[in-house]
C-alpha positions in Angstrom: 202.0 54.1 81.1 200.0 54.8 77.9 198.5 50.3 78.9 197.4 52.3 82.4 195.6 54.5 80.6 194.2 53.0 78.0 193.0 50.2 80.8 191.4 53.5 82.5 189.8 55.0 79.6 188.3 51.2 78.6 186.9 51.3 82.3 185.5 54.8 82.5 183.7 54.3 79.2 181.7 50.8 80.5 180.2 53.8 82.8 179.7 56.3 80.2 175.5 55.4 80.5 175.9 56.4 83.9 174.6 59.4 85.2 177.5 62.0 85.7 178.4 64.0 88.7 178.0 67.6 88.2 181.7 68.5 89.1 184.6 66.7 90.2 186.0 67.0 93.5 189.0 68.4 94.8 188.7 67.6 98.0 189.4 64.0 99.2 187.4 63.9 102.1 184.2 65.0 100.5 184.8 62.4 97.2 185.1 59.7 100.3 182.1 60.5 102.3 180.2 60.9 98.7 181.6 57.9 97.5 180.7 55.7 100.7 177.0 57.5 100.7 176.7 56.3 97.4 178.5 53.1 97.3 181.1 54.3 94.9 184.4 54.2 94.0 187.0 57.0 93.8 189.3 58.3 90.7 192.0 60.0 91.6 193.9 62.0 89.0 197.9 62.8 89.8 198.7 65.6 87.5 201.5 67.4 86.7 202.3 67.0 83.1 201.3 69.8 81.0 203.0 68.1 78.4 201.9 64.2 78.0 199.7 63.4 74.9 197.7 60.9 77.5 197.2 63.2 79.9 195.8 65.9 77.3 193.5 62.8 76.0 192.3 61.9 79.7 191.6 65.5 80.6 189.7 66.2 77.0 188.0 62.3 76.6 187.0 61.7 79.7 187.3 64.8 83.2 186.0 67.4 81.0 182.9 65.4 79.4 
């Protein structure tokens, strides 16, 4: 688990010079027709720890930046 997200965090910040999105989506269907408009891929977060030092460091690190 914690390997998963370190492997996610490594990826996310090789993108960190990209521009960011205003907001995340919460919808799936808009993120899909954004991402195939703009030749993107899609991250999709599965939360429901309120607990899990990694999830606190992937919400604080990287969704709310």
């Amino acid at each position: 688990m914690i390997r998963s997200v370190s492997i996610l965090l490594a990826f996310l910040s090789l993108h960190a010079s990209a521009p960011a999105a205003d907001t995340w989506h919460t919808n799936l269907e808009t993120a899909r027709k954004e991402a195939a408009r703009d030749r993107k891929d899609i991250l999709i977060e599965f939360a429901g720890s309120d607990w899990s030092p990694a999830c606190f460091a992937l919400r604080k690190q990287v969704l709310d930046t």
